[in-house]
N, C-alpha and C positions, 0 to 999 in steps of 0.2 A: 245191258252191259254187265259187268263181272269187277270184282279185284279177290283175287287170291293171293296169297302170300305161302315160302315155307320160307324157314328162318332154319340153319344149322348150326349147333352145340358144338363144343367139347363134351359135354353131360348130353346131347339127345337133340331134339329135334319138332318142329312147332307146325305146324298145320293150319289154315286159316282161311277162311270165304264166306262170302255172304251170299245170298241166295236170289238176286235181284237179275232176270230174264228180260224184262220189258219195262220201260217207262214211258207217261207222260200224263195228261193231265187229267185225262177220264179211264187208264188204263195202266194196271200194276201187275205183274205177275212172276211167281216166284217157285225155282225148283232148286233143290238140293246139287253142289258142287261139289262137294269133299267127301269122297267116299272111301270108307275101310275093305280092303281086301288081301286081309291078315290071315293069318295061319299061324294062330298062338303058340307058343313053344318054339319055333322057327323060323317063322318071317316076320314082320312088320313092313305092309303097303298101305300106303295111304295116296291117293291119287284128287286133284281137284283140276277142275275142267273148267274152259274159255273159251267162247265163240260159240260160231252155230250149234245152238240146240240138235238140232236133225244129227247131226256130225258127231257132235259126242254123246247123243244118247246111244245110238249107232254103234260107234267103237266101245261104247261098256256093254251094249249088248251081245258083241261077239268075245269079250271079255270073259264075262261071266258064263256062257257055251260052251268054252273051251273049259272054265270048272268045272263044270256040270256034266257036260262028258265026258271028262276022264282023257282029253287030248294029250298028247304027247308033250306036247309043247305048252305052256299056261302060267298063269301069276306064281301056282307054287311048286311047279317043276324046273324051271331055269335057275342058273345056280349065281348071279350076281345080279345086283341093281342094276349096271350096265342093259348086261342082256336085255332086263324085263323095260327098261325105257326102248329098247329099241323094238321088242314085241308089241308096248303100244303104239310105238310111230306107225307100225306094217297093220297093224288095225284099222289105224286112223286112214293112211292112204288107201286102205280097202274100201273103206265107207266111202271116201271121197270121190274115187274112180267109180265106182258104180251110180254116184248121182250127179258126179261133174256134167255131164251134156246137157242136163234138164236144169239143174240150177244153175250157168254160164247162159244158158238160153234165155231165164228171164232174168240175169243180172243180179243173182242175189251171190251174195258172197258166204259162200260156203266153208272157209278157214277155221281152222281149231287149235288149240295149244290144251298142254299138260303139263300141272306141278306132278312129280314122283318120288315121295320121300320114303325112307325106311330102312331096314334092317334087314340083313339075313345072315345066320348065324356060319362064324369064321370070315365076316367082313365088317367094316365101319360101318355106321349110319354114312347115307348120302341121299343128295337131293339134285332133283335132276329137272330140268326146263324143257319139255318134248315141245317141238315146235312144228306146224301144219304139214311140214313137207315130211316128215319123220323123222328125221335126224335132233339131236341135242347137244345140251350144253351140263357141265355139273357144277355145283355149288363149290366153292373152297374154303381154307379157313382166311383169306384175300378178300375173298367175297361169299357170306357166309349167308344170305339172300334171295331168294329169287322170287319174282314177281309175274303175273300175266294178269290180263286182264285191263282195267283202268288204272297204271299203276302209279301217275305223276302225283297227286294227292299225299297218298301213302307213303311216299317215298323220302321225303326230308327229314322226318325224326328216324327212322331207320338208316339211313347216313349219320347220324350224328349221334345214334345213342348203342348201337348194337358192333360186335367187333364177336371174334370165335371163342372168345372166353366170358362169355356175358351168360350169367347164369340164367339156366334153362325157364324159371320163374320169370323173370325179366323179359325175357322175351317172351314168351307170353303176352306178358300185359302189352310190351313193345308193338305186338301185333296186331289187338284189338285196336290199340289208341289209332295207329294204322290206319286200320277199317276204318273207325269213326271218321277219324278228318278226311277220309275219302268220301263216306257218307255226308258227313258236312258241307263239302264243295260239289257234288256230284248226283243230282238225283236216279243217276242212273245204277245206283250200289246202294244196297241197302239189306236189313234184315227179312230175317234172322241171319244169324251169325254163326257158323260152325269151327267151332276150335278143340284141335287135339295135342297136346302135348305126351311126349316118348321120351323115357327115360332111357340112355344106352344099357344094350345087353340086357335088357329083362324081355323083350320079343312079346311084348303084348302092352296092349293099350290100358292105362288104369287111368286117365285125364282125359274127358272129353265133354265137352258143354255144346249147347244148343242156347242161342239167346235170341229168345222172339222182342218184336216191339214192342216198347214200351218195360223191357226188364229192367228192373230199379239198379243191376249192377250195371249197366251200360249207360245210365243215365245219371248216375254217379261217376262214373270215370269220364263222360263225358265233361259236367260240369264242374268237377276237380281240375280235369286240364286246361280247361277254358279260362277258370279263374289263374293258372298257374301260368297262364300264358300273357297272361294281359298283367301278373305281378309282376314277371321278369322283363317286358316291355316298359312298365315305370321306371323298373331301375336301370333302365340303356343312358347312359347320356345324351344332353340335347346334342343337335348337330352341333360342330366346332365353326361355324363362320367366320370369326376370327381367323382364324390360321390359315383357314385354305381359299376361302374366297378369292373369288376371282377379280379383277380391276380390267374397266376398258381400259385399253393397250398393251395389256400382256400377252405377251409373244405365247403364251400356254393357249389364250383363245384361240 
């Protein structure tokens, strides 16, 4: 399983996945999700990938082809975010149609999603949610979020702490803490953890970490939060029984 996260700014733009392929109890294995394919001084692309393996190694490898040869068409020839989301969807269904009959054959589920966040210059930052069949969605300052992946875990403190003016640092952290509590409920998400943050209009990446297991920052904001969750849980008041309880015969039961 997967959780990836981008998160969108007024100041820029967050980037965010762990690296967890396979789970269970004799069997772990782990590939890279969140990958840069910038064009410094120009663009900023940042792309993270969910679901079948075969499928999105797949469409980054006809990705990357198309850089390489100098195609017409490619991550730093199209001239909007728009476009280049919908050049990955027509990847993605490439790969898909070429091995749909042998994987519908034996029943494996072939499906894939894409985060696409970034910049190019004479446009806003935008983030965009490619989904299997090609087509998308884009992030707003309404909904300044977008998730793929395992995303229920991760999802309660970013409803409640991030909104479009939530400074770029903040989310950050907003995104690891994320990851964690998905990590925590979910053995299927796990490290290392790849996070980039992008500052608007500078068109190149200068924040990017890599945190393997066992890094003492991730093991510190874990048990910061944990403690900070379980102080705010003491100070809830007890239930009010008094007032609301209910009596056999009430017409409420």
């Amino acid at each position: 399983m997967t959780y990836c996260l981008g998160i969108l700014t007024r100041t820029g733009l967050v980037m965010a996945a762990d690296s967890r392929t396979n789970a269970g109890v004799d069997y772990v294995s782990t590939h890279q999700k969140l990958f840069d394919f910038s064009n410094p001084g120009d663009r900023v692309i940042l792309l993270c990938t969910s679901g079948n393996l075969s499928t999105t190694q797949g469409t980054l490898t006809l990705l990357r082809q198309d850089l390489t040869s100098g195609a017409d068409t490619n991550l730093h020839t199209l001239s909007s975010m728009y476009e280049i989301a919908r050049y990955i969807g027509s990847k993605s269904r490439q790969v898909q149609e070429q091995d749909r009959p042998w994987l519908e054959q034996d029943r494996i589920d072939f499906a894939c999603s894409f985060l696409l966040g970034g910049q190019i210059k004479g446009e806003e930052p935008a983030l965009y949610l490619i989904y299997s069949q090609g087509n998308c969605i884009q992030a707003s300052k309404d909904t300044p979020f977008l998730q793929i992946g395992e995303t229920k875990y991760g999802k309660p403190i970013l409803d409640r702490i991030l909104d479009f003016d939530t400074p770029l640092e903040d989310a950050a952290k907003c995104a690891l803490l994320s990851i964690d509590s998905t990590m925590k409920s979910n053995i299927s998400v796990g490290p290392p953890i790849n996070l980039v943050m992008y500052e608007i209009d500078t068109y190149k990446i200068r924040y990017e970490l890599r945190l393997k297991i066992g890094a003492p920052y991730l093991q510190k904001i874990r048990n910061m939060w944990e403690v900070s969750i379980k102080e705010a849980f003491d100070r809830m008041p007890n239930v009010d029984w008094e007032n609301y309880m209910q009596v056999p015969g009430d017409p409420a039961l």
